[in-house]
C-alpha positions as CSV (number, residue, x, y, z in Angstrom):
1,X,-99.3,-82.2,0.4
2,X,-95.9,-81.0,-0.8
3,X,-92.6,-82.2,-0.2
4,X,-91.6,-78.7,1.8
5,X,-95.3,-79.2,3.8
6,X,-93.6,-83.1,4.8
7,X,-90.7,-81.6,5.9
8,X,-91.6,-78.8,7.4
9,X,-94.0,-81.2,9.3
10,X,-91.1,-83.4,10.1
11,X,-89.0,-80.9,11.3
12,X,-91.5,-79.1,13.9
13,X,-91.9,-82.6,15.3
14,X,-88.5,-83.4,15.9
15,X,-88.0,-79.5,17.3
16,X,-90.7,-80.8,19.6
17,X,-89.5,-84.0,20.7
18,X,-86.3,-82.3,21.8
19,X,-88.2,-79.7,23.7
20,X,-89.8,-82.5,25.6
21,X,-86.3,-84.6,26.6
22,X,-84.8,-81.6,27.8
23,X,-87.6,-80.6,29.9
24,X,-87.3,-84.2,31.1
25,X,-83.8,-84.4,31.7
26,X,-84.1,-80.9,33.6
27,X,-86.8,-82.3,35.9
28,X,-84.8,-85.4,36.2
29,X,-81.6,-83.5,37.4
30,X,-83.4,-81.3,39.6
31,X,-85.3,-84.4,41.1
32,X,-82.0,-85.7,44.2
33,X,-82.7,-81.4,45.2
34,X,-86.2,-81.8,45.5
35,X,-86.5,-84.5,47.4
36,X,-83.4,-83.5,49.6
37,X,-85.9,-80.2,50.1
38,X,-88.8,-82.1,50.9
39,X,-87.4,-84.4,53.3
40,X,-86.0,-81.4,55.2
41,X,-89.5,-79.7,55.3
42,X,-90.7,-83.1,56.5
43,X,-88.2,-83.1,59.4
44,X,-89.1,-79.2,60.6
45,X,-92.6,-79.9,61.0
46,X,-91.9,-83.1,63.1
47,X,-89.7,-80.3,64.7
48,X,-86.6,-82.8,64.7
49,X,-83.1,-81.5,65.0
50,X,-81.6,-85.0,63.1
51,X,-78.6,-85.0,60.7
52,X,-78.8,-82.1,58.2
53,X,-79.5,-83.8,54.5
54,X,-76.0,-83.3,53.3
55,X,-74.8,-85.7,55.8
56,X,-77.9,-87.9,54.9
57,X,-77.1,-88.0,51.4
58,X,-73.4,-88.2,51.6
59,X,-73.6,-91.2,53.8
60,X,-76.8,-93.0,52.4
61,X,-74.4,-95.8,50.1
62,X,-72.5,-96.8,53.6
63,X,-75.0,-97.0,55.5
64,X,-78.3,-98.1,53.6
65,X,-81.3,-95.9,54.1
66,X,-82.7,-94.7,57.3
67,X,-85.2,-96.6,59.6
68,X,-88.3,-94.5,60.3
């Protein structure tokens, strides 16, 4: 093993490693939308007419989170 094979090596790993924390931090930024989504596909098949989300969210610190 040569010095250029090491670096090359060490190289493609860190080019991977930041492929893999930006993928997380995507998923992670997306996650508050998803769950948002989720909780209002939740509330149209229990065929409730509640608070939209937005409101949900926007008031959630104040108030604590919702009973169920």
């Amino acid at each position: 093993m040569t010095w250029d094979d090491l670096t090359l090596g060490v190289l493609a790993a860190f080019g991977c490693l930041t492929l893999l924390l930006t993928q997380i931090s995507e998923v992670l930024s997306k996650l508050p939308q998803v769950i948002r989504a989720w909780r209002r596909v939740r509330q149209e098949l229990r065929g409730g007419t509640g608070a939209s989300c937005e409101d949900d969210a926007a008031g959630a610190g104040e108030r604590g989170p919702r009973p169920h």
